[in-house]
N, C-alpha and C positions, 0 to 999 in steps of 0.2 A: 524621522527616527534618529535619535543621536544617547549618546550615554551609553547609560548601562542597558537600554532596550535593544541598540543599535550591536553590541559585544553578545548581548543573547541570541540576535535573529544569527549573528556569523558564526555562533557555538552548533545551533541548530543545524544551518545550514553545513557544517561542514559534518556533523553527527550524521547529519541526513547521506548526504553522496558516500561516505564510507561505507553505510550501511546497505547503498544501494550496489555499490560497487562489489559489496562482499557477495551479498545475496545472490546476485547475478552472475557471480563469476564462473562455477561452474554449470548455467544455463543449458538446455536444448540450443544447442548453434545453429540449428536447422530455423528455431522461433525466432520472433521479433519483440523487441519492447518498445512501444512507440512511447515518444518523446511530449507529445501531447499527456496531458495532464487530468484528469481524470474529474471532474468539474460536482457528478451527484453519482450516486449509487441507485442503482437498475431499480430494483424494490423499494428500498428506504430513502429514496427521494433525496435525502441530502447526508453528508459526512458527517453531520452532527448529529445528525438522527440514528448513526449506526454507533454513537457514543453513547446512546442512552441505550441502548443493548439490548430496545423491544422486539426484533424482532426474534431473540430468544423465549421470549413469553410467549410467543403464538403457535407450541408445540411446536417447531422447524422438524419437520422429519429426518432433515439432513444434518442435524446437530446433535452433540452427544448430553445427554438430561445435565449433564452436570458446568455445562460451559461457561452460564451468568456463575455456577459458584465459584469454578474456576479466576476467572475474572475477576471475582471481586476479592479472591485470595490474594491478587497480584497486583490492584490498581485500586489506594481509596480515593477521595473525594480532591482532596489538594492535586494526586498525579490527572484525577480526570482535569478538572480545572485548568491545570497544566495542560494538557493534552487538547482540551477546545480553545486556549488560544493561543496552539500552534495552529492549531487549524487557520484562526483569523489574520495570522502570520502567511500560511501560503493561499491564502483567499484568494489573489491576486496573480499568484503564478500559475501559465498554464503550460510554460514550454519546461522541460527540464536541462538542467544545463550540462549540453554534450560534452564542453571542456572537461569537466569535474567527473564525467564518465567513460575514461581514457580507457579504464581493464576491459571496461565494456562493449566497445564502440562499436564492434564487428556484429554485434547484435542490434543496434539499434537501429528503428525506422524512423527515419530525420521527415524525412515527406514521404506519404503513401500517395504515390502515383497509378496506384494498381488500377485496372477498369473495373468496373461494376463488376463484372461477371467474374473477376480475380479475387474481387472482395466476398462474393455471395461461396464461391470453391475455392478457398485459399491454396497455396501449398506450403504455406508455412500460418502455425500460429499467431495471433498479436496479441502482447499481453499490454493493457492499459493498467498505470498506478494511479493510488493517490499516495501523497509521500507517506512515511511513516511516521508514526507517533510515537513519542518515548515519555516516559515517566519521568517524574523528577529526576533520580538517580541516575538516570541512562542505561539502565539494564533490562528494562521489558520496552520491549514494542508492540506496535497495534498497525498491521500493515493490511491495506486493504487492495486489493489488485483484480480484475477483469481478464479474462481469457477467452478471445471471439476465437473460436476455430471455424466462420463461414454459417452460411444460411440455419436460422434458429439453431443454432449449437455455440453455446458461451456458457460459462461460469462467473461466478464471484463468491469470494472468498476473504475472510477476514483472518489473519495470521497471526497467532502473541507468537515472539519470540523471547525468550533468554537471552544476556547475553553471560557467556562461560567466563571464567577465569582466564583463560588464555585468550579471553578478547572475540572469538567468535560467538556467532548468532547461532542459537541452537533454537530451532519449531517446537513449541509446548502444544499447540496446538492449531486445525484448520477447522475454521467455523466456514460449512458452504452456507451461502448468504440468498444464493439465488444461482436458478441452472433451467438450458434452454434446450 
């Protein structure tokens, strides 16, 4: 990578931990956000697949009738475009990098050592990401995230954000994607 590809992936990359840094910062301190990187999505097989936004078409009971029109209010074909080759941008990363998650750190789970039977009855949440996606612009994102809370009980969920005038990320809305 060198150029002008190599000045976008560190645009990205520093878009990205801010966002994740903000996001997180007033977190559940009780939860965890493991550092593992979030590889396919539970239902839709892969992150690309949740960019083609079918599983909105399949009547989702858990989604509000209007969320593909939402969506396509706020992301045309150039920002998707944009948005699947971020994806092919973090294809490769699975760790996140704890340096760049300083606000956050006290939350983070670097190595789950826990035993089986820790993992099956947690006493804390583990949220798994995959990074965010932003628009050309840098003002909508598409954030997709996991929540195991122990033996069949997880979520997932697909997030747009705004981003305000004043620089913060405002939720437009949560799409459940999948729930255990």
């Amino acid at each position: 990578m060198s150029g002008p590809c190599l000045a976008q992936s560190r645009k990205l990359e520093k878009r990205t931990y801010r966002f994740l840094n903000d996001y997180y910062h007033n977190f559940n301190k009780r939860d965890k956000l493991a550092i593992e990187t979030l590889t396919k999505v539970e239902t839709v097989n892969s992150l690309e697949n949740l960019l083609n936004f079918s599983f909105l078409d399949r009547k989702n009971p858990f989604s509000k009738n209007d969320s593909a029109v939402l969506i396509a209010s706020l992301i045309d074909e150039d920002d998707l475009k944009y948005m699947k080759d971020q994806l092919r941008l973090w294809k490769d990363t699975r760790i996140l990098n704890a340096d760049q998650l300083k606000s956050i750190n006290k939350i983070l789970l670097i190595q789950d050592d826990r035993s089986e039977q820790e993992r099956l009855f947690p006493s804390f949440n583990t949220h798994h990401i995959y990074f965010p996606l932003f628009n050309l612009e840098g003002n909508i994102a598409l954030f997709y995230y996991e929540v195991n809370c122990g033996l069949q009980c997880g979520s997932g969920e697909l997030e747009i954000l705004k981003m305000q005038k004043d620089g913060k990320w405002q939720s437009i809305r949560k799409i459940l994607v999948w729930i255990a």
